[in-house]
N, C-alpha and C positions, 0 to 999 in steps of 0.2 A: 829316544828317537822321536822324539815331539814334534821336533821340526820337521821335523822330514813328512811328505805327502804319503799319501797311504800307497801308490806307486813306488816313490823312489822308498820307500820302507820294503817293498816287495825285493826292492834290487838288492838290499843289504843283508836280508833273508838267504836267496838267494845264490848272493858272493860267500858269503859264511857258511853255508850248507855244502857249497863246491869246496872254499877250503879245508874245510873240516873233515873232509870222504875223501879229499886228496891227499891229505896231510903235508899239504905245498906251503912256501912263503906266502903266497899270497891267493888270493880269491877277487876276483872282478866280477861285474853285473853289470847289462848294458841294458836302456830300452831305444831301440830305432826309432826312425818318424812313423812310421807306422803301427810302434806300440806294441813290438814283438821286440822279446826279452832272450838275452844269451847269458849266460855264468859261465866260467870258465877258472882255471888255475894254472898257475905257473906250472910252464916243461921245463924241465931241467935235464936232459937227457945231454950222454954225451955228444950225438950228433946234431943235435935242437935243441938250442934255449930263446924263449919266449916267454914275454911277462905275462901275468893274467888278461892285463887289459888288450895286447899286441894280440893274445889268443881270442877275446870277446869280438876287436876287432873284425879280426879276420875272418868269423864266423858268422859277424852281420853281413861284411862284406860279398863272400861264397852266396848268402840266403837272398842277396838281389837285393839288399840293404840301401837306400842312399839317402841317410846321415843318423847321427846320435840326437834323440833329446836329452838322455842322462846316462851317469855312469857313476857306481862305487866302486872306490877300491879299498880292499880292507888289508894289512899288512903292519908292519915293523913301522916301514918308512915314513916319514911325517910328511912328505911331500910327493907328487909324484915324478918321477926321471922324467927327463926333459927327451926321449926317444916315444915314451909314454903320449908324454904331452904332444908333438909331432905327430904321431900318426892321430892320434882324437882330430889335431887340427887340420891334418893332412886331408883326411876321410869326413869330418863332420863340420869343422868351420871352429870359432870362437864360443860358441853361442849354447854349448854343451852346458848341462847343468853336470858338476861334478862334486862327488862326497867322498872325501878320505875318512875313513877308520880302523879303529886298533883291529887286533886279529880276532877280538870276540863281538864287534859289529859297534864301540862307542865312538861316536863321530868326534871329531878334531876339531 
């Protein structure tokens, strides 16, 4: 994780510590503009399915949030869903930094 700032190294921490205590697909990790951090996992519930990042989302958003400087996602998937992708842009703009990695935190 070299690359990564000692910040977004915090997010991937984190994402992986929420995955790992959930034992969900996937683990997310947000920092807002204001530099207040959410982690989050996949719901999988019969009545509710949300991705980890749909779930970080939503969580900056409730906390009076308005926008992402970064986000990990750590998971299977080598890419993120394009529902994924939509709400970041929908809620944060382009201008997101974004890190995918495997489920044990090595980035892509």
């Amino acid at each position: 994780m070299a690359d990564l700032s000692a910040e977004d190294n915090k997010l991937v921490v984190l994402a992986r510590a929420t995955r790992a205590r959930t034992r969900a697909a996937e683990g997310a990790a947000v920092r807002d503009s204001d530099g207040r951090t959410y982690a989050a996992a996949t719901v999988d519930l019969p009545s509710l399915q949300l991705s980890a990042v749909q779930v970080c989302i939503g969580m900056a958003v409730a906390s009076g949030s308005r926008g992402l400087e970064a986000l990990v996602l750590l998971g299977e998937a080598e890419a993120m869903t394009e529902p994924d992708a939509a709400a970041v842009r929908d809620f944060a703009g382009d201008a997101v930094v974004i890190h995918l990695a495997d489920p044990a935190g090595k980035l892509r």
